[in-house]
C-alpha positions, 0 to 999 in steps of 0.5 A: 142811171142814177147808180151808174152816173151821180146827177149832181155832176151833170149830164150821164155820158153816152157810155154809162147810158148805154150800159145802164140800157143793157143791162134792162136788155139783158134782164128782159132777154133772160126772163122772155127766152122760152116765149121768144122761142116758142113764138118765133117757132108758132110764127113760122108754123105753117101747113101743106106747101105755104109751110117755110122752114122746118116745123115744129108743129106746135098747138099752142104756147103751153103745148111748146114750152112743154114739148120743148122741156120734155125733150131738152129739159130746161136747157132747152128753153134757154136755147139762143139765150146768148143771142136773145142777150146780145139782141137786147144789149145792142137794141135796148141799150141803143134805145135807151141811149137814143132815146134819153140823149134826143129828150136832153138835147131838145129840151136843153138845145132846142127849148122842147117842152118836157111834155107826150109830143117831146116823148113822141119824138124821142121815142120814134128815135130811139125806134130807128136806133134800136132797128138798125142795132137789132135786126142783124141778130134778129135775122141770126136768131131767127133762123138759129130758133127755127131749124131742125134739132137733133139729140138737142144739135142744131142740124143747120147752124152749130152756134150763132158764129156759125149761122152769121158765117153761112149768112154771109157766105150764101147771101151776103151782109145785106141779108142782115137787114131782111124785114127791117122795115116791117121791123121798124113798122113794129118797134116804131110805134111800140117804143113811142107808145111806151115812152109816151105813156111813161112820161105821162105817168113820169110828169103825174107823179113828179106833179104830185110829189112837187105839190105835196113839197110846196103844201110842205113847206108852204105850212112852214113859212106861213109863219102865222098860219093865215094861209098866205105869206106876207112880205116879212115871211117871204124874206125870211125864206131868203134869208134861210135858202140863200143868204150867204157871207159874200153876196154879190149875184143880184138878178143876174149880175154882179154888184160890188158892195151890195149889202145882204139886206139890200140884196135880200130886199131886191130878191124879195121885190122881184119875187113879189113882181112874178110871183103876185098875181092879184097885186095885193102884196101877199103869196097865196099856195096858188100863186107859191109855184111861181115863188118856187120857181123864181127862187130856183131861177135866183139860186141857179144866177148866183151859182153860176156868177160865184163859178164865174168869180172862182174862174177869175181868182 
């Protein structure tokens, strides 16, 4: 995403979402083709009158990719790629699009925590979405992967547009949502499980990195290296993020005529009544969160009353 779409111009639109989804799809559906293949043949593999389906009469996963390579060559591993591509442009590139746009809109809509229930949700989404995108071409694949082949031909369908054709033709459109809810019933819980799982790794390694940032700049400010920040020190941070020619953002409003000084000193007591804790008029590394945090809330006010002040000149 962050190749497709720059952050500092706001949120990705639905579009490059979906492009940047797919392509992972197609990765995916590049690398896993001959396990796709070999295991959809074992799933249907069956004996005596139980068995659906031609048979393919594989032992196992190395006897099939190798029964596989000796009569198509490597060709024949990648049989249905195209389908196993197209499978992973409409699934992934749906799921990942479903499932960053229902985080951004909970979080910024509907005031979620960032946090594994946010994920949970999301994730059960972007399952819905990517169920009711695949499983036509899943059906398609399905049975292009499983009928007879002969001197490396399908003997029933000649090619995907083919199998889609007869599809239609013999059963109808409905037959493109055969087993969705067993579908859902795997994909569900797979997709809410992975998101849930990578968003607390995400959020661990965000934590930590941040911690690091503030031990950093922290060491910086601390002027006199006594572990804390007096109040001197802290308005020398002001004074190096935010202190400005024009100031006229204080807490939110706008004031005409305000010195920097006299801004800097409210920004500084404001700072002071968040972020001290203890009341003793000194920042610990403990209590320096709340001063990241409170200076990033002043940074984001001004911002957007100097885009108020441009919009009026």
């Amino acid at each position: 995403m962050a190749t497709l779409h720059d952050p500092s111009k706001g949120s990705a639109p639905p579009w490059k979402r979906m492009i940047a989804g797919s392509i992972c799809g197609v990765m995916g559906a590049v690398s896993c083709n001959p396990f796709e293949l070999v295991k959809t043949r074992l799933q249907s593999s069956a004996a005596g009158k139980i068995a659906v389906g031609h048979q393919h009469n594989y032992t196992g996963v190395i006897q099939g990719l190798s029964s596989i390579y000796r009569s198509d060559g490597i060709k024949g591993l990648y049989r249905g790629a195209l389908l196993s591509m197209g499978r992973s442009i409409a699934g992934s590139g749906s799921n990942l699009a479903a499932y960053s746009m229902m985080k951004e809109y909970l979080i910024t809509q509907r005031d979620w925590v960032d946090n594994a229930w946010l994920d949970m949700v999301a994730g059960l989404t972007s399952g819905v979405v990517s169920c009711l995108a695949m499983n036509p071409i899943d059906v398609v694949r399905t049975r292009y992967y499983n009928q007879p082949y002969e001197k490396g031909k399908g003997v029933l369908y000649s090619g995907a547009g083919d199998a889609v054709a007869k599809i239609v033709k013999n059963e109808g459109f409905t037959a493109f949502y055969k087993g969705i809810t067993t579908h859902f019933l795997r994909i569900g819980p797979h997709f809410c499980l992975t998101f849930v799982f990578l968003g607390i790794l995400r959020r661990t390694i965000v934590d930590f990195y941040g911690y690091l940032d503030r031990r950093d700049s922290f060491d910086v400010f601390d002027v006199d290296h006594n572990g804390v920040l007096d109040p001197e020190e802290i308005r020398h941070v002001l004074e190096g993020v935010i202190r400005e020619k024009n100031a006229s953002a204080v807490i939110g409003t706008t004031v005409a005529g305000v010195g920097e000084d006299e801004l800097i000193t409210a920004y500084m007591n404001r700072i002071l009544d968040k972020a001290d804790v203890d009341h003793d008029h000194f920042i610990s590394f403990e209590e320096y969160k709340d001063v990241v945090a409170e200076l990033g809330k002043i940074v984001g006010e001004r911002r957007a009353a100097q885009e108020r002040a441009g919009k009026v000149l």
